[in-house]
N, CA, C and O atoms as a GROMACS GRO file, in nm:
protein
  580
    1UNK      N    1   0.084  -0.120   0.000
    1UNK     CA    2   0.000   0.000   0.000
    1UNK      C    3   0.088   0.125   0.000
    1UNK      O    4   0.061   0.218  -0.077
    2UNK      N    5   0.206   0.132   0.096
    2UNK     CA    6   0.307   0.240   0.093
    2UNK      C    7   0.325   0.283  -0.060
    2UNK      O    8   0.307   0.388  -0.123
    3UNK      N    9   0.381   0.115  -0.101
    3UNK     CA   10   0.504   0.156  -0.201
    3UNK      C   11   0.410   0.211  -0.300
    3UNK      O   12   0.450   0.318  -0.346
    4UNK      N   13   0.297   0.170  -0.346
    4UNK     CA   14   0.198   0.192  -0.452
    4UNK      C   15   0.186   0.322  -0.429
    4UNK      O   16   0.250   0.390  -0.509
    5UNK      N   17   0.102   0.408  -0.314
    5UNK     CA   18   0.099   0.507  -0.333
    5UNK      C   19   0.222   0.587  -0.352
    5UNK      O   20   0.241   0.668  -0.443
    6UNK      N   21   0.286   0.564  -0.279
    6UNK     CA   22   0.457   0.666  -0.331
    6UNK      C   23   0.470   0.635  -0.426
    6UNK      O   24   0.502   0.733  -0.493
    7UNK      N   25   0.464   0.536  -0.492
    7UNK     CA   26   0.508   0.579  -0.648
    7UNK      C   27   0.439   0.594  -0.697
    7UNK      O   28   0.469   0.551  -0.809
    8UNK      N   29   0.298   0.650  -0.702
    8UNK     CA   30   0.175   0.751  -0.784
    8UNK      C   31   0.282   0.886  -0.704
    8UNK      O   32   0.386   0.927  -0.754
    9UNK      N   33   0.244   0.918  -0.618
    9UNK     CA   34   0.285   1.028  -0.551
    9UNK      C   35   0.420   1.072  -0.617
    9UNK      O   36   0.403   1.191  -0.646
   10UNK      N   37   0.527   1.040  -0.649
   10UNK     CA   38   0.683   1.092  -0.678
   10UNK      C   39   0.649   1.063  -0.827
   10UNK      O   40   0.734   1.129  -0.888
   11UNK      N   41   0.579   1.008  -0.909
   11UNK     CA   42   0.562   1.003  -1.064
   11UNK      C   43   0.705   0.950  -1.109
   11UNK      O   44   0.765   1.013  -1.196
   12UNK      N   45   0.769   0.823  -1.047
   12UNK     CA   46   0.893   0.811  -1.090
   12UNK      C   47   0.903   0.805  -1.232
   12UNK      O   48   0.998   0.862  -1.285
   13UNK      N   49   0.816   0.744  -1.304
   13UNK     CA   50   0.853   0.758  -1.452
   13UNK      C   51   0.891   0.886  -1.534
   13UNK      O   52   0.965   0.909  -1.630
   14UNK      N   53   0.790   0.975  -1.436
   14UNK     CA   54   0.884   1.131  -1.463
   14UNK      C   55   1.010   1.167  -1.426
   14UNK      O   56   1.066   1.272  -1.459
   15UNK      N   57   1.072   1.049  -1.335
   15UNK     CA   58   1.213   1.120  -1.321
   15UNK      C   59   1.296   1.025  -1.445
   15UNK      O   60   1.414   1.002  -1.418
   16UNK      N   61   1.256   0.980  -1.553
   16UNK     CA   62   1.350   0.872  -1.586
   16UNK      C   63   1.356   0.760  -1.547
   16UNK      O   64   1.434   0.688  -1.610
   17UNK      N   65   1.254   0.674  -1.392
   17UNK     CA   66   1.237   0.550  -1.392
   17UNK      C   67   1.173   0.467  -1.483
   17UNK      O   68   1.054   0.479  -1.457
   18UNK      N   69   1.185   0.402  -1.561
   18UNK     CA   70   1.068   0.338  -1.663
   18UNK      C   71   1.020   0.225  -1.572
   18UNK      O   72   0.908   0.195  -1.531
   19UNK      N   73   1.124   0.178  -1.556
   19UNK     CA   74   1.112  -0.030  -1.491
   19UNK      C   75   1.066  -0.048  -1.401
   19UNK      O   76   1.110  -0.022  -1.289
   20UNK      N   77   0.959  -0.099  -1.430
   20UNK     CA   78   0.859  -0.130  -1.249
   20UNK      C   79   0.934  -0.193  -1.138
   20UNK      O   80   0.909  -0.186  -1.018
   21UNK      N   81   1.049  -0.269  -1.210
   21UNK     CA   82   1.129  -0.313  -1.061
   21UNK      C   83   1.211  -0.243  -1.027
   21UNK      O   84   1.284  -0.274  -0.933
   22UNK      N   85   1.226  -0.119  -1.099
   22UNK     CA   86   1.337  -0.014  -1.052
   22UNK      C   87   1.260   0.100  -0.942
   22UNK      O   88   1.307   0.161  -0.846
   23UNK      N   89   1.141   0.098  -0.995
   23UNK     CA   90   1.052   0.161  -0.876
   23UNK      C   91   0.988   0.146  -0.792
   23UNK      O   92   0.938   0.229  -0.716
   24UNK      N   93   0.978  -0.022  -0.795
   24UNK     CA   94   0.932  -0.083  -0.676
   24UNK      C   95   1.068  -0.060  -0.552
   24UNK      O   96   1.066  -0.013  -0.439
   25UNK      N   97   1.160  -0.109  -0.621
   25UNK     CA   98   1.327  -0.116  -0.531
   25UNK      C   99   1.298   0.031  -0.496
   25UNK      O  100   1.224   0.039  -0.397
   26UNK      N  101   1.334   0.146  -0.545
   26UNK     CA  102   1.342   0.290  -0.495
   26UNK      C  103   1.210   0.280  -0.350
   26UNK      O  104   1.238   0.291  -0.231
   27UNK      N  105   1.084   0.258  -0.402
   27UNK     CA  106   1.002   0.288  -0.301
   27UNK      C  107   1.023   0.180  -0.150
   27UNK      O  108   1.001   0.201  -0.030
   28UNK      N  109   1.068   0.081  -0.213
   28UNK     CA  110   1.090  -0.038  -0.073
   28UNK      C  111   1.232   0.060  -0.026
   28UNK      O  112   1.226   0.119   0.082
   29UNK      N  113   1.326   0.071  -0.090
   29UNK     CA  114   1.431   0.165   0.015
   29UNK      C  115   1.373   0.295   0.055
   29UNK      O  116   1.452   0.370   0.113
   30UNK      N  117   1.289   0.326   0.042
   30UNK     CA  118   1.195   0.514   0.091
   30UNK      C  119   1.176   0.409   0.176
   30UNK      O  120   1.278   0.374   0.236
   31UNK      N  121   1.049   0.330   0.208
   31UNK     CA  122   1.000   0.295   0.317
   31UNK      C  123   1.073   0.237   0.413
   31UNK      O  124   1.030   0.253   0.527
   32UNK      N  125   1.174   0.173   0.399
   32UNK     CA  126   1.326   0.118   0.476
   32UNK      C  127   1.382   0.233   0.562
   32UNK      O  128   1.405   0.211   0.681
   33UNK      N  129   1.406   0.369   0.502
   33UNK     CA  130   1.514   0.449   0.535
   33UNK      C  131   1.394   0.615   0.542
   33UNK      O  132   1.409   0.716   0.473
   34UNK      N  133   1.293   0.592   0.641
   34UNK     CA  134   1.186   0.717   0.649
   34UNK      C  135   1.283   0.824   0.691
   34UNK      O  136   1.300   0.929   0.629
   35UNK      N  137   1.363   0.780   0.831
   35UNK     CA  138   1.398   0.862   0.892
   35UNK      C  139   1.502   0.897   0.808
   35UNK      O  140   1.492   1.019   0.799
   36UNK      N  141   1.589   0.864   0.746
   36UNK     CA  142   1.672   0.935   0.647
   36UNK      C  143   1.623   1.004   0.521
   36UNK      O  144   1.698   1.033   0.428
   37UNK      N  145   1.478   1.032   0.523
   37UNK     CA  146   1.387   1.082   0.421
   37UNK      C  147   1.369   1.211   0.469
   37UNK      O  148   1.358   1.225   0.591
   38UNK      N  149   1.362   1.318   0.389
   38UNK     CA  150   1.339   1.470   0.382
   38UNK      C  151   1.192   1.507   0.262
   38UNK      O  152   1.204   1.481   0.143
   39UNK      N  153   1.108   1.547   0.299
   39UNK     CA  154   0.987   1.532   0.231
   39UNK      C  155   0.977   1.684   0.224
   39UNK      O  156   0.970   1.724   0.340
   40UNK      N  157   0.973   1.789   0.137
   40UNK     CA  158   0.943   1.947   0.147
   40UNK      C  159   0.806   1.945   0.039
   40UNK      O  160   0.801   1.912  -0.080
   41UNK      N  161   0.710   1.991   0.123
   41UNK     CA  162   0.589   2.030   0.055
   41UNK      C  163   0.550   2.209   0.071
   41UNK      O  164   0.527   2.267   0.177
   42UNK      N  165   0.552   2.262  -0.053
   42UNK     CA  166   0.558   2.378  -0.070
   42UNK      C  167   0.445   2.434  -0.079
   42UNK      O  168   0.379   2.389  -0.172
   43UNK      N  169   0.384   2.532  -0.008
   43UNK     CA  170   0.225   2.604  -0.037
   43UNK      C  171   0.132   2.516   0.005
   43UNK      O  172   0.034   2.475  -0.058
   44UNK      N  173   0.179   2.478   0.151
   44UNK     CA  174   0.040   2.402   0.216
   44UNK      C  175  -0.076   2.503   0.210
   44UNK      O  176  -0.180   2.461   0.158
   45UNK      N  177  -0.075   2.639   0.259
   45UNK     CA  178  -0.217   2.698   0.249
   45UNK      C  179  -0.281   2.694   0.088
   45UNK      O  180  -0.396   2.738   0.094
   46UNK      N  181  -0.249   2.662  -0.032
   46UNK     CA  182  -0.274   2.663  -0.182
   46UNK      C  183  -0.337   2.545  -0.194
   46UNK      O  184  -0.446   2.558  -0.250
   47UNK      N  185  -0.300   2.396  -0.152
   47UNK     CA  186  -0.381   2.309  -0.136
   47UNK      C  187  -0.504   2.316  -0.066
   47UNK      O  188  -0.551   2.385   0.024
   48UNK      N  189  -0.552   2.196  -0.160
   48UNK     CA  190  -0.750   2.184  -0.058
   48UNK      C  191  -0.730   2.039  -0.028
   48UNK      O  192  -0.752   1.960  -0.120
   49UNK      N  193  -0.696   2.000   0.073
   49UNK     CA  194  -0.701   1.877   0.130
   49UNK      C  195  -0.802   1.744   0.110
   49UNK      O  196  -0.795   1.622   0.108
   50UNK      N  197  -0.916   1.868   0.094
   50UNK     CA  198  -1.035   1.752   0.089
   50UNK      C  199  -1.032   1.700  -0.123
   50UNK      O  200  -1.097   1.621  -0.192
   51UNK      N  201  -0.958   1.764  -0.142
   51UNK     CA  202  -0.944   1.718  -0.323
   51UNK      C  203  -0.814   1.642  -0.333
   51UNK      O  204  -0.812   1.541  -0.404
   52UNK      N  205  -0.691   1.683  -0.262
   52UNK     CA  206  -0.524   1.650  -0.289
   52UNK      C  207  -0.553   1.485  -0.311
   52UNK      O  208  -0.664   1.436  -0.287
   53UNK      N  209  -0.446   1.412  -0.356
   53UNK     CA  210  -0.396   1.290  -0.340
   53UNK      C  211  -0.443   1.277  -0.202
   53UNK      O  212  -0.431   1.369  -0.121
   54UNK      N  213  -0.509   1.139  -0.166
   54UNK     CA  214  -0.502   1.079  -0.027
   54UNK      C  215  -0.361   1.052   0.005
   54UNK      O  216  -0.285   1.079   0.098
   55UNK      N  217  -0.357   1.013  -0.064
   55UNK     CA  218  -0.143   0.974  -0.013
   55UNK      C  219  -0.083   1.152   0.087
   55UNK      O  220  -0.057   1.158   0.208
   56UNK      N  221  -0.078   1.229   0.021
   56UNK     CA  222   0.000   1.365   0.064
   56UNK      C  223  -0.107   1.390   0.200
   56UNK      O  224  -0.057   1.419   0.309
   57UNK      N  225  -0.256   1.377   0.184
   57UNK     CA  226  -0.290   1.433   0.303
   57UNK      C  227  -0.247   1.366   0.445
   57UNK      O  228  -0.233   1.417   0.557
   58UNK      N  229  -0.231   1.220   0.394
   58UNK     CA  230  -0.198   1.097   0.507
   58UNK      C  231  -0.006   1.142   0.530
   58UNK      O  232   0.060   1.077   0.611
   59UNK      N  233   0.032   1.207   0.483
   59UNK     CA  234   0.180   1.211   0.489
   59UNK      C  235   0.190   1.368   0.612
   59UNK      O  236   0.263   1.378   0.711
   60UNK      N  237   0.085   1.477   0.553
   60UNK     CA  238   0.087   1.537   0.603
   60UNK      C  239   0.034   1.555   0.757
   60UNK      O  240   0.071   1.636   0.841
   61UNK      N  241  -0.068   1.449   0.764
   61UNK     CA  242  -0.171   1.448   0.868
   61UNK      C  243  -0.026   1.334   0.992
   61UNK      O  244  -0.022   1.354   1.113
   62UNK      N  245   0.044   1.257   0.941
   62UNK     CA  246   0.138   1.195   1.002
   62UNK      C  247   0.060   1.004   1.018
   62UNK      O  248   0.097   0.911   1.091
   63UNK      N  249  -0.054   1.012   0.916
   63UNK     CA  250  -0.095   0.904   0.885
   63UNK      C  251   0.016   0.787   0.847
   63UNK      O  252   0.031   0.699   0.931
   64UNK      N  253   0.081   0.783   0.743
   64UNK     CA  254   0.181   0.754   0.692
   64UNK      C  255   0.288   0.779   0.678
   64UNK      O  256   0.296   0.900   0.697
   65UNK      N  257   0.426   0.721   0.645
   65UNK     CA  258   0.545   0.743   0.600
   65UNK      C  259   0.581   0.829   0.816
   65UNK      O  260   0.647   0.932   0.828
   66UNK      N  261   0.536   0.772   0.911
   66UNK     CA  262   0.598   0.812   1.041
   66UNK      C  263   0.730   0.787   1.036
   66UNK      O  264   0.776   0.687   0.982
   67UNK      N  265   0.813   0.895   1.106
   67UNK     CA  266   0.951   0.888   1.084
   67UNK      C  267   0.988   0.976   0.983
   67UNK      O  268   1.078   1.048   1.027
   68UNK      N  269   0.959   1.004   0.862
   68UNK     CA  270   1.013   1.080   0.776
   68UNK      C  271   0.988   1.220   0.783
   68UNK      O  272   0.875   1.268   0.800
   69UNK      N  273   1.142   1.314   0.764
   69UNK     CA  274   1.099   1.481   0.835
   69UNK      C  275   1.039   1.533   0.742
   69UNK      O  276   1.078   1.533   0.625
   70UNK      N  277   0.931   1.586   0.785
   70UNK     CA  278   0.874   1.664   0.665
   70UNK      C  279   0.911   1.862   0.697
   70UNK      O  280   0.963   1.913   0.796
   71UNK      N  281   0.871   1.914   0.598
   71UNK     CA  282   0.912   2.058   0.587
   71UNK      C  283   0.804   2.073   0.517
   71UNK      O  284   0.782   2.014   0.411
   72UNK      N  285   0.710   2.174   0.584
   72UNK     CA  286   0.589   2.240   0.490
   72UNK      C  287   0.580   2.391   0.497
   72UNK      O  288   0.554   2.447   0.603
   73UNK      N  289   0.603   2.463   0.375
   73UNK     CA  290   0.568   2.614   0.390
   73UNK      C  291   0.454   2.633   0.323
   73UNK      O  292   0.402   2.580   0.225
   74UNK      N  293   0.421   2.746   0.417
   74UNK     CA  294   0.284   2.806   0.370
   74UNK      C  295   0.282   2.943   0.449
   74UNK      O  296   0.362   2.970   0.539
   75UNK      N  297   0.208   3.005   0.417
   75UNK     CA  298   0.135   3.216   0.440
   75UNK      C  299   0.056   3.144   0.557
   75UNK      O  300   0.004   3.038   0.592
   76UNK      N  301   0.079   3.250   0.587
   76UNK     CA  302  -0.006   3.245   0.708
   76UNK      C  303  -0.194   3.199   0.686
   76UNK      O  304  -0.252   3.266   0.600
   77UNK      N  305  -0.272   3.101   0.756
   77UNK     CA  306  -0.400   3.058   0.723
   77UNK      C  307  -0.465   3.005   0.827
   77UNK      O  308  -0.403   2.985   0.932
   78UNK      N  309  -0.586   2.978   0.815
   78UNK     CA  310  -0.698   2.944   0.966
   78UNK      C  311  -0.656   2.792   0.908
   78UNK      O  312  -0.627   2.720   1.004
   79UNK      N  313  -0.646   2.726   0.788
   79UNK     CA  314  -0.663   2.592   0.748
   79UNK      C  315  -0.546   2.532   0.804
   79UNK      O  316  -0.544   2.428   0.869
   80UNK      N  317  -0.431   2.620   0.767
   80UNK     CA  318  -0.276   2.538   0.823
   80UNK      C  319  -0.287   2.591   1.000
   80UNK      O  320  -0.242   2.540   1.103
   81UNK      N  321  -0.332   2.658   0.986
   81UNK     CA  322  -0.332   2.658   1.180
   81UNK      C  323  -0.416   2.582   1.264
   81UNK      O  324  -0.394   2.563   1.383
   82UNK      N  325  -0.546   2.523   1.181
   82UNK     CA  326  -0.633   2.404   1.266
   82UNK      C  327  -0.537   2.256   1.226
   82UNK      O  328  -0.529   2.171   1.314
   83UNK      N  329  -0.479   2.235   1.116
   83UNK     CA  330  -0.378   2.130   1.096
   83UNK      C  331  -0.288   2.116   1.182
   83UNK      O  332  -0.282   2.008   1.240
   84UNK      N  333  -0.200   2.216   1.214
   84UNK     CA  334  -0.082   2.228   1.272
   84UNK      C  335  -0.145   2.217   1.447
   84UNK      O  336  -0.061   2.177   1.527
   85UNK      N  337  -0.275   2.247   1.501
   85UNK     CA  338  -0.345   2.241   1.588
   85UNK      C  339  -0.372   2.101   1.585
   85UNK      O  340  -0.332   2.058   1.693
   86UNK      N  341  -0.411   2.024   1.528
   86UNK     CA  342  -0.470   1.869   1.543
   86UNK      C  343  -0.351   1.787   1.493
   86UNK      O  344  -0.356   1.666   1.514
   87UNK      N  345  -0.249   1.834   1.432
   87UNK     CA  346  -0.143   1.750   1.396
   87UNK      C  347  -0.034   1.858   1.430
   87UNK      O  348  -0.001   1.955   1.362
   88UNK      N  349   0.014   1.816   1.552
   88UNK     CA  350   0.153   1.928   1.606
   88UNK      C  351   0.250   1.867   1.564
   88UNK      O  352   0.275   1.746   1.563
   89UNK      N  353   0.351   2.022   1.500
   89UNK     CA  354   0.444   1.992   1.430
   89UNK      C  355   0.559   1.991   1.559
   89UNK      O  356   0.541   2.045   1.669
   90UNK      N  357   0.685   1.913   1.514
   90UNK     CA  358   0.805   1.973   1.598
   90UNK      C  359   0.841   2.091   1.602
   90UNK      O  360   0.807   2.157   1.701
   91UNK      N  361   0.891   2.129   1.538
   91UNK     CA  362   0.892   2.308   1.514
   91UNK      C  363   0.808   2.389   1.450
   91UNK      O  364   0.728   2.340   1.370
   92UNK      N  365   0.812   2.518   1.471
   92UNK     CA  366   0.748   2.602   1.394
   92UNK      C  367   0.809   2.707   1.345
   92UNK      O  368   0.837   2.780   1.441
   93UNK      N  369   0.853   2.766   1.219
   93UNK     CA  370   0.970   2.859   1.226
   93UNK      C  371   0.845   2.992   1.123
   93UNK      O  372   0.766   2.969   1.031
   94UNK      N  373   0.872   3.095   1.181
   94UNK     CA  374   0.776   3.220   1.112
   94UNK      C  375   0.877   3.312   1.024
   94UNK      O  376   0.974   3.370   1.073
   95UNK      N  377   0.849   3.316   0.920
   95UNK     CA  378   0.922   3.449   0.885
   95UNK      C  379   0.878   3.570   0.899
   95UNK      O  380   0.765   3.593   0.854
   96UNK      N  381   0.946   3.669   0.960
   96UNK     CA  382   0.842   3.780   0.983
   96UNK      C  383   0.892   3.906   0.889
   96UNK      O  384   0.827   4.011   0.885
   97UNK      N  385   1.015   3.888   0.812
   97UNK     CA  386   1.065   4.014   0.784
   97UNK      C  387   1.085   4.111   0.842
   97UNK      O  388   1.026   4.144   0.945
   98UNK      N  389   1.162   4.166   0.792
   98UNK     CA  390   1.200   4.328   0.808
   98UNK      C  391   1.096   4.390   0.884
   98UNK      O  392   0.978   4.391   0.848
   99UNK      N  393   1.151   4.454   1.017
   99UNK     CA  394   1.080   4.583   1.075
   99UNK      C  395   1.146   4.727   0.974
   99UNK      O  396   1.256   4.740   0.920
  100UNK      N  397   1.026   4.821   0.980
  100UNK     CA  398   1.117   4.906   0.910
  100UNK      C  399   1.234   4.969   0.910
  100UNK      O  400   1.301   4.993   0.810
  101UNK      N  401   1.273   5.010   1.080
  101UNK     CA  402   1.402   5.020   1.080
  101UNK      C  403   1.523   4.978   1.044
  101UNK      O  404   1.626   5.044   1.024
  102UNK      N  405   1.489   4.792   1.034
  102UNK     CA  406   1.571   4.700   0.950
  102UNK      C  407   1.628   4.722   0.813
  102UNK      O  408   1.741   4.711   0.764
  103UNK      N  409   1.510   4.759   0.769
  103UNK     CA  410   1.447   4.753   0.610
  103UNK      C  411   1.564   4.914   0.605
  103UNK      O  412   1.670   4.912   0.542
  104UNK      N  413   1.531   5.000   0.661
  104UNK     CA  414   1.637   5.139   0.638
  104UNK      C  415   1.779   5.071   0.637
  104UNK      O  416   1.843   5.044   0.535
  105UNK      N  417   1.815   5.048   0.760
  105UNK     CA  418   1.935   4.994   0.788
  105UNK      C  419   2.032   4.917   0.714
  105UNK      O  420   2.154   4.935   0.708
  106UNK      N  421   1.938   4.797   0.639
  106UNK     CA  422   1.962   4.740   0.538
  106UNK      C  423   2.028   4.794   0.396
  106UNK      O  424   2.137   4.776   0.343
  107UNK      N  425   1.897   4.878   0.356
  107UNK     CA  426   1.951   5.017   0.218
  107UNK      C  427   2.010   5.036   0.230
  107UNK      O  428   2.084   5.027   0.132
  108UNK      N  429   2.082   5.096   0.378
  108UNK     CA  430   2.150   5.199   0.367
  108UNK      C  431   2.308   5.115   0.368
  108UNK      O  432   2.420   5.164   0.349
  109UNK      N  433   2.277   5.001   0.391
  109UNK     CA  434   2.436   4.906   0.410
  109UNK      C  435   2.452   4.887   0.254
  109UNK      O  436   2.560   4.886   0.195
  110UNK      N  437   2.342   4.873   0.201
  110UNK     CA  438   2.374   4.821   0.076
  110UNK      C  439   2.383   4.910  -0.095
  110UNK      O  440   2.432   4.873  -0.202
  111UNK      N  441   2.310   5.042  -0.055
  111UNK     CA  442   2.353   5.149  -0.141
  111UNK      C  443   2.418   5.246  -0.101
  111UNK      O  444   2.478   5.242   0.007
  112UNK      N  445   2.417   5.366  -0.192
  112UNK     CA  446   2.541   5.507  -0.182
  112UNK      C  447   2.431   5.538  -0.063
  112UNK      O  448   2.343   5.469  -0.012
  113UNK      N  449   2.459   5.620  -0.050
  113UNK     CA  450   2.372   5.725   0.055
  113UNK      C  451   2.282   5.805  -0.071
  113UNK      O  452   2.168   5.806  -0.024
  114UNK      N  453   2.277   5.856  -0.176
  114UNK     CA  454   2.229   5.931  -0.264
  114UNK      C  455   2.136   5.804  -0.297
  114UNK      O  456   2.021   5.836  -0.269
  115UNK      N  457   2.141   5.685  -0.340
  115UNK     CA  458   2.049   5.592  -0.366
  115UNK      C  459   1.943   5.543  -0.238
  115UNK      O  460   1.821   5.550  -0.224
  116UNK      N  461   2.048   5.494  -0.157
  116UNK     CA  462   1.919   5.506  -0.008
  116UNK      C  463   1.817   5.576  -0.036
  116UNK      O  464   1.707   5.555  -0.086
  117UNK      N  465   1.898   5.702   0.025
  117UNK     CA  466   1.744   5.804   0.035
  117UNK      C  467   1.685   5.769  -0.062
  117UNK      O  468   1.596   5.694  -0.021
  118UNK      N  469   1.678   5.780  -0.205
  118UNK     CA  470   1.600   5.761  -0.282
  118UNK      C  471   1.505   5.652  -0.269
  118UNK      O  472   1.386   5.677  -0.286
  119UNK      N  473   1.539   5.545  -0.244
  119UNK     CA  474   1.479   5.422  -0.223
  119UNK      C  475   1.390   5.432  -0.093
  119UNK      O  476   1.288   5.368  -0.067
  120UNK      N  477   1.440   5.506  -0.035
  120UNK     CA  478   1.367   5.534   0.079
  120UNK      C  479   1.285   5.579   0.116
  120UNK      O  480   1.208   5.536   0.202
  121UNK      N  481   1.280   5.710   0.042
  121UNK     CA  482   1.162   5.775  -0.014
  121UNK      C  483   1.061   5.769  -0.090
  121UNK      O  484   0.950   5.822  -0.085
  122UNK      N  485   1.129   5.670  -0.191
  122UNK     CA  486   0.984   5.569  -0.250
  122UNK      C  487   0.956   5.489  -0.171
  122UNK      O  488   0.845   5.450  -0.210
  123UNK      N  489   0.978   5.440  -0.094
  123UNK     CA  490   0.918   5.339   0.021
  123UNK      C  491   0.844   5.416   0.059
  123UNK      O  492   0.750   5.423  -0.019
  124UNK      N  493   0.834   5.486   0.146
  124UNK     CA  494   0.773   5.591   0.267
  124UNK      C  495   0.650   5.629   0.131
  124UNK      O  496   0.538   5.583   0.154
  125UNK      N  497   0.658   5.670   0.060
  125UNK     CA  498   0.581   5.731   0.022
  125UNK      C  499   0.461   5.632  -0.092
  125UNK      O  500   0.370   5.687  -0.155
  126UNK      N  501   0.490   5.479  -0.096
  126UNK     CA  502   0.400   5.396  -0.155
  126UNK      C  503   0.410   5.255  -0.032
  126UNK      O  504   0.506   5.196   0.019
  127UNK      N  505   0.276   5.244  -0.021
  127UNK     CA  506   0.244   5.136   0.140
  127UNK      C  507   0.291   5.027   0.022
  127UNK      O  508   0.401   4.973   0.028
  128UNK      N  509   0.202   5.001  -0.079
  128UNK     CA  510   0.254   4.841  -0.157
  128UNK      C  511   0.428   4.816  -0.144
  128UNK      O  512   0.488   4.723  -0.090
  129UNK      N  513   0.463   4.898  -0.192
  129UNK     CA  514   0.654   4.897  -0.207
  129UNK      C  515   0.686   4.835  -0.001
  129UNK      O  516   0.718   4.731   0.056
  130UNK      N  517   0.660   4.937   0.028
  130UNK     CA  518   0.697   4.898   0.150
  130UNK      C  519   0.656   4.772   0.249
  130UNK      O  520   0.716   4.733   0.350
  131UNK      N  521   0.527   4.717   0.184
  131UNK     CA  522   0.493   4.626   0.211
  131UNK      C  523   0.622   4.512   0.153
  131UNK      O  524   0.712   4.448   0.207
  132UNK      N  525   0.564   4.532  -0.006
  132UNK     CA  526   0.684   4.408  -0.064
  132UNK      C  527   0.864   4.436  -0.024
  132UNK      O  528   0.951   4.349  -0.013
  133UNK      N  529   0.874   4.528  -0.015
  133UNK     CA  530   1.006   4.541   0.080
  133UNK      C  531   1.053   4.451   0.198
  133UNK      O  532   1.162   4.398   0.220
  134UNK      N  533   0.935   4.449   0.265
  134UNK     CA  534   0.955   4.363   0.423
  134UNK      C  535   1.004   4.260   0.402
  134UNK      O  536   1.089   4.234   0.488
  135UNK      N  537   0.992   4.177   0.320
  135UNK     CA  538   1.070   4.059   0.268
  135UNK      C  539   1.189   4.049   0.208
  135UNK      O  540   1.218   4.076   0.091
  136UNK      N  541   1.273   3.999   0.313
  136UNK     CA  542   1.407   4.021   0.288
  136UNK      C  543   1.494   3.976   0.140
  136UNK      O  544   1.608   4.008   0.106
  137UNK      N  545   1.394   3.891   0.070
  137UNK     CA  546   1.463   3.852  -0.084
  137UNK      C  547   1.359   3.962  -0.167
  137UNK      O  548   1.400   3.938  -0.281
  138UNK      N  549   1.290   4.030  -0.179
  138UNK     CA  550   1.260   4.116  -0.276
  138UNK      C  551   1.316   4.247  -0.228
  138UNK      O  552   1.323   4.332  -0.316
  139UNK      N  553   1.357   4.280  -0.114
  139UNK     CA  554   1.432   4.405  -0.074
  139UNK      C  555   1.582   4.331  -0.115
  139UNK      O  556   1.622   4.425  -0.184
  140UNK      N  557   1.630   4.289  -0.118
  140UNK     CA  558   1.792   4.236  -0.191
  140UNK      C  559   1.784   4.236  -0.320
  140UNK      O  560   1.874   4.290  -0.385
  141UNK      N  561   1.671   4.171  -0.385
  141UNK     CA  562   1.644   4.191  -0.541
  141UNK      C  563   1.634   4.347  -0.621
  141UNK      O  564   1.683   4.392  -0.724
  142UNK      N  565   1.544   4.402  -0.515
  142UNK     CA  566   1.517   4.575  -0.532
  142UNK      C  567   1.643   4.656  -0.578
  142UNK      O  568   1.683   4.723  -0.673
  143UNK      N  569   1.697   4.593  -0.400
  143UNK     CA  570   1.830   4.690  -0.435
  143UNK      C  571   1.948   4.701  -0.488
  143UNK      O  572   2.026   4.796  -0.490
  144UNK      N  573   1.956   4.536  -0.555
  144UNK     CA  574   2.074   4.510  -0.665
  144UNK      C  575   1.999   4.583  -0.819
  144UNK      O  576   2.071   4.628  -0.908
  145UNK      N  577   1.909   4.583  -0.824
  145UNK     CA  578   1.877   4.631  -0.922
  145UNK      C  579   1.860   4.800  -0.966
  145UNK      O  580   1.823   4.830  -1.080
   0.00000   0.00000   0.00000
């Protein structure tokens, strides 16, 4: 039952597995070696659980594949916070970005002083910019550019 669904789930023939005994072997060593398994599921709040693969919700819910670390990002949501509520994770890590003082501090390490201000001043003076600023890879992208 594992191996079947993991290999719907990973689409090995999309990686170049053709041979059913080459993907049976891959999935019997996944299920052998969980805890040496790293599972990253990206945009848990974008999924609808009640539609996904049964396989991913049972992986996520800690139904299946126990032992293997999983890593799930997602935005902040009421759906991933009643999950993470009925299925507690080990950690929880938040990104919060840039306070604005950061966000100055930052500019100002990383342009002239004549560009700062500038940048700075379009910040201050458009909430969207300064919003998408707070995030520390589109404020690095901004300001190489």
């Amino acid at each position: 039952h594992l191996a079947s669904n993991m290999e719907q789930l990973l689409r090995l023939e999309r990686l170049g597995v053709q041979d059913s005994a080459d993907r049976a072997e891959i999935c019997t060593y996944i299920s052998k070696n969980l805890n040496r398994m790293c599972i990253i599921m990206d945009g848990l709040d974008e999924v609808d659980l009640d539609k996904c693969n049964p396989f991913v919700k049972e992986v996520i819910t800690g139904d299946t594949m126990r032992g293997v670390n999983l890593i799930v990002t997602s935005r902040p949501s009421t759906k991933v916070l009643n999950l993470a509520v009925s299925n507690p994770f080990d950690r929880r890590l938040e990104v919060v970005g840039f306070r604005q003082e950061d966000l100055e501090q930052y500019v100002r390490n990383i342009l002239t002083a004549e560009d700062a201000a500038d940048v700075l001043s379009q910040i201050a003076s458009n909430p969207q910019l300064a919003g998408f600023m707070r995030i520390p890879l589109n404020a690095a992208n901004t300001c190489m550019l």
